[in-house]
N, C-alpha and C positions, 0 to 999 in steps of 0.2 A: 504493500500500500504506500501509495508516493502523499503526502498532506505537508503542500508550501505554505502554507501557515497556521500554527495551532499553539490552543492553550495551555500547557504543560502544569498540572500539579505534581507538586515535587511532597512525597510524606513516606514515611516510613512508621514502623510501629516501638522501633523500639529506644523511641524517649525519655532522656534521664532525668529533668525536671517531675516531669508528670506524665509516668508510664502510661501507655496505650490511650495517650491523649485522640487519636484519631477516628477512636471506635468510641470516646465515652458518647452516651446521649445526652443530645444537645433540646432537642424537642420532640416528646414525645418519642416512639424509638426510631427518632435520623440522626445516623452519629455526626461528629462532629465532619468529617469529611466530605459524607452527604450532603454537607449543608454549601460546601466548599465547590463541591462538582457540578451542583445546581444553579450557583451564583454564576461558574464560568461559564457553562452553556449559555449564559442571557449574550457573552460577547461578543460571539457570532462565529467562531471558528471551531473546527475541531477539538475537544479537550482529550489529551492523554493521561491518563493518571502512571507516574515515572515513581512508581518503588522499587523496593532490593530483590536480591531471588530469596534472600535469608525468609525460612517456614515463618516466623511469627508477622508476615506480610502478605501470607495467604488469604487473610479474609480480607484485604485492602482489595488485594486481586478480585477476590468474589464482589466485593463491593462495587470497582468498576463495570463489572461486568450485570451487574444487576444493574444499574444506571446504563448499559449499551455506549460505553464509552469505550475507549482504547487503553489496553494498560503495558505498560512496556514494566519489565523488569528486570535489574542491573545489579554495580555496585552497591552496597550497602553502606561502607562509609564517604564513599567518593562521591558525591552526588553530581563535583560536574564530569566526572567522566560518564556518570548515567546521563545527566546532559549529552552529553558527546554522542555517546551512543544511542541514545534515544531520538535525535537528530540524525544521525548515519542509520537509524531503522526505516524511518519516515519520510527522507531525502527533505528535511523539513529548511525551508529558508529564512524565515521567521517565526519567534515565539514570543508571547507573554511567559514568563516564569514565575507561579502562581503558589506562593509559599504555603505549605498543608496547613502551617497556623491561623491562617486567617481569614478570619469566621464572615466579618465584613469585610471581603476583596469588595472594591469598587469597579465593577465593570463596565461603568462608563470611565472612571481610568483606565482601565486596560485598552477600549476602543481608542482614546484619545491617543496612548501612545505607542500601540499600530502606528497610528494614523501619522504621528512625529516622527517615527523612528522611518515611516516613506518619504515624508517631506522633506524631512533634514540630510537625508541620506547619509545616518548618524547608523551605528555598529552597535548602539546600547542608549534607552531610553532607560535612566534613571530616576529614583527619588528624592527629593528635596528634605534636607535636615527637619525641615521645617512640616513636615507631610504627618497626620496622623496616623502612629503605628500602626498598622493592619492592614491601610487599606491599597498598598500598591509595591511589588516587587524590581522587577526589573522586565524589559521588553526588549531583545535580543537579536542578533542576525547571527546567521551560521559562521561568518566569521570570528566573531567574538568572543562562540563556544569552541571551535578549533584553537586559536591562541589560550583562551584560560588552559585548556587539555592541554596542550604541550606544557605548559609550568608543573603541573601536577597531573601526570599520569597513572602514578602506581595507583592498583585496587586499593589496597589499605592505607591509603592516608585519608583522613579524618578533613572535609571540608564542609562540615555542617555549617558554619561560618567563613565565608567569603571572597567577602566585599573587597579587603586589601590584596587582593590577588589583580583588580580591575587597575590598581595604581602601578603595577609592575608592568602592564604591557600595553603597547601603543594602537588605542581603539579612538574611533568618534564617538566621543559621549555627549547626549544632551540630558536635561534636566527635563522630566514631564511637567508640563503647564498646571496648572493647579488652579482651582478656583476656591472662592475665600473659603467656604464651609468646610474644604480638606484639610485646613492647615491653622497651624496656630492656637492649637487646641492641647486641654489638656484631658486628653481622653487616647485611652489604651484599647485597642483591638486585635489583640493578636492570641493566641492560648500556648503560655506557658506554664506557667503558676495554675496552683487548687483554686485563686481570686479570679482568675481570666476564666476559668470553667463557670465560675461561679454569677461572674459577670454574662457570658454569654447567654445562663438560662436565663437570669432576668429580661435580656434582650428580648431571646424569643419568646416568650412568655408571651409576650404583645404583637409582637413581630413576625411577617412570615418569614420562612429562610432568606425567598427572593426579594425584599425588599431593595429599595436601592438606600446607598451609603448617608446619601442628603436625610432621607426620612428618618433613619434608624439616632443619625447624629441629631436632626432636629429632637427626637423623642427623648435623649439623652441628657442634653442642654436643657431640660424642661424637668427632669427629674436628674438631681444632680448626686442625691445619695448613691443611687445607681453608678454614678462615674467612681464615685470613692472606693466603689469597690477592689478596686483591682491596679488605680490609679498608683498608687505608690509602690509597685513593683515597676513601675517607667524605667526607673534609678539604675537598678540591679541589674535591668534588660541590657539598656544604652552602655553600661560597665563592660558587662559580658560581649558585645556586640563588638566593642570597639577593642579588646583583648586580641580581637579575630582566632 
């Protein structure tokens, strides 16, 4: 199957923060992934769901597959070499890279920067310091995953974290455009912590999975004990984040 451009969630299961964060239920019984696989389909391209071959990622497999989505399965620690290869599966020339944490992806971000990374004729649409956690990863061309793979090839090296690998090698990078209600906020989206589980059921509680980002954040800013939930592991995140 040839797919020149598609959504990629990137998850595995075996999470040290908050084991088998991917399968907990989120609403009612759709795990959290679920909720992640439904959000991508609104963006309009194919979604691949990119796990390990390691067994405890079998029912991620079954999951995609109950959703009628594509699941590729690779390294276990190296996730951009499962990039890599799950690009060389799919002869894939563009992707969104759609992080398994995040429960509110914004998929009108992820159209938007499609949509930049053709205009600009940029190698990597990324995110803005300034971006509310959760709601946007990176947006990609097949170049950008061939250069990161050459830096770090081996199966067993550990890149669950990153970003400081984009500073080492010479790509066009642009910044995704942002409009006010994404950014500037003090509000966390993303499930690492028991608080960000915690947080997400309050969301859906009210909320359907497919909501867009604007509403869910409107409904947040109007109930603010809700943001404190989970809000003060920001800290911890952006520490560990920047450790790479």
């Amino acid at each position: 199957m040839e797919i020149r451009k598609a959504s990629i969630i990137t998850v595995r299961n075996s999470s040290k923060r908050l084991p088998n964060k991917a399968i907990l239920k989120i609403k009612n019984d759709i795990t959290a992934v679920e909720v992640i696989i439904e959000r991508a389909k609104k963006i309009g391209f194919p979604v691949i769901l990119a796990t390990s071959i390691d067994s405890s990622d079998d029912i991620l497999f079954e999951l995609g597959k109950k959703h009628q989505i594509e699941v590729f399965r690779g390294s276990l620690l190296n996730k951009i070499k499962r990039w890599n290869d799950c690009f060389d599966e799919y002869k894939i020339k563009q992707a969104l890279l759609i992080d398994g944490d995040d429960l509110c992806y914004d998929y009108d971000i992820g159209v938007r920067a499609m949509n930049q990374l053709d205009s600009t004729n940029s190698d990597v649409i990324m995110c803005p310091k300034n971006i509310i956690t959760g709601l946007f990863t990176l947006a990609v061309n097949s170049n950008a995953i061939q250069k990161l793979y050459q830096v770090v090839p081996e199966n067993n090296k550990d890149t669950d974290l990153f970003m400081h690998y984009f500073e080492i090698i010479n790509l066009k990078k642009k910044f995704v455009n942002l409009k006010t209600h994404e950014k500037n906020k003090k509000i966390r989206l993303t499930l690492d912590y028991e608080e960000d589980f915690n947080l997400f059921k309050k969301i859906y509680e009210k909320m359907n999975i497919d909501d867009s980002s604007m509403k869910i954040i409107d409904y947040l800013e109007k109930n603010e004990s809700i943001i404190n939930i989970n809000y003060h592991k920001e800290k911890d995140f952006l520490e560990n984040k920047e450790k790479g």
